[in-house]
C-alpha positions in Angstrom: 8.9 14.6 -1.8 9.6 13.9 2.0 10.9 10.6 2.7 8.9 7.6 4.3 10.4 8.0 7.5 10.0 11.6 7.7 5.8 11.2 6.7 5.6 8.5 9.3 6.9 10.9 12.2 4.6 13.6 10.8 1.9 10.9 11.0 2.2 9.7 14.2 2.5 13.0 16.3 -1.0 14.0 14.2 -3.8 14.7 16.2 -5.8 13.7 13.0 -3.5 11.4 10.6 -6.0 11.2 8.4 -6.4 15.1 7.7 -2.2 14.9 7.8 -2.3 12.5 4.7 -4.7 14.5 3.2 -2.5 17.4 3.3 0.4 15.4 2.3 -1.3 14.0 -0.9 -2.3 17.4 -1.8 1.0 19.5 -1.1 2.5 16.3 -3.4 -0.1 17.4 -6.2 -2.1 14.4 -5.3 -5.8 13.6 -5.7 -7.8 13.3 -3.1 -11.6 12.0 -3.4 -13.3 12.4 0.2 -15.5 8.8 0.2 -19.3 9.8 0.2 -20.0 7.0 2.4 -20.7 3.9 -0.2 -18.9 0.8 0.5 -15.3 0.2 -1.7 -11.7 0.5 -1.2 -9.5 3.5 -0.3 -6.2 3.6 -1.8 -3.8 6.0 -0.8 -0.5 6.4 -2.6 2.4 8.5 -0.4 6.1 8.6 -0.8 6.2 5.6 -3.0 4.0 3.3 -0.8 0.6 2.2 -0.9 -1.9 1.9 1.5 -5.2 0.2 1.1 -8.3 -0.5 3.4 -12.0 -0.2 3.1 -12.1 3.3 4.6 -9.7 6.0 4.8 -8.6 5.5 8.5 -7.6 1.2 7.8 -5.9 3.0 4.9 -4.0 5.0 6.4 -3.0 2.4 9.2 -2.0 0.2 5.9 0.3 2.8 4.8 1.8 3.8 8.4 2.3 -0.2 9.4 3.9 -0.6 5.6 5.6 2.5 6.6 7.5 0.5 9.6 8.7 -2.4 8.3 11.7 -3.1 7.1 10.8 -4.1 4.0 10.5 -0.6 2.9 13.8 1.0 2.8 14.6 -1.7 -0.1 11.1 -0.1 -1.9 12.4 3.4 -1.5 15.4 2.7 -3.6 13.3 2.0 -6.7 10.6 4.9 -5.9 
């Protein structure tokens, strides 16, 4: 598994960082349900964060603004 900072440079130089998480979850052996447009919560789990939102995008900004803050290195030591 890549390591958070590693998927958070991948992310941000994505033209699509949704599609790259995607990928991501999938290369990990992840699931990945595509929402069918009713309302509820996306939760995306990736190199030992989560990121929640009710749509895949506020989701993935979840994860990526989890993804810079200090408070993460400490959560990678347990992951």
């Amino acid at each position: 598994m890549k390591n958070i900072e590693q998927v958070l440079a991948q992310l941000e130089q994505a033209a699509d960082p949704e599609q790259a998480v995607k990928a991501l979850v999938l290369a990990e052996g992840g699931t990945w349900v595509d929402p069918d447009g009713t309302p509820g919560i996306v939760e995306i789990q990736l190199a030992g964060l989560r990121g929640i939102g009710p749509s895949v995008a506020a989701a993935v900004d979840d994860w990526m603004q989890q993804a810079r803050t200090p408070h993460h290195a400490e959560h990678e030591r347990f992951a």
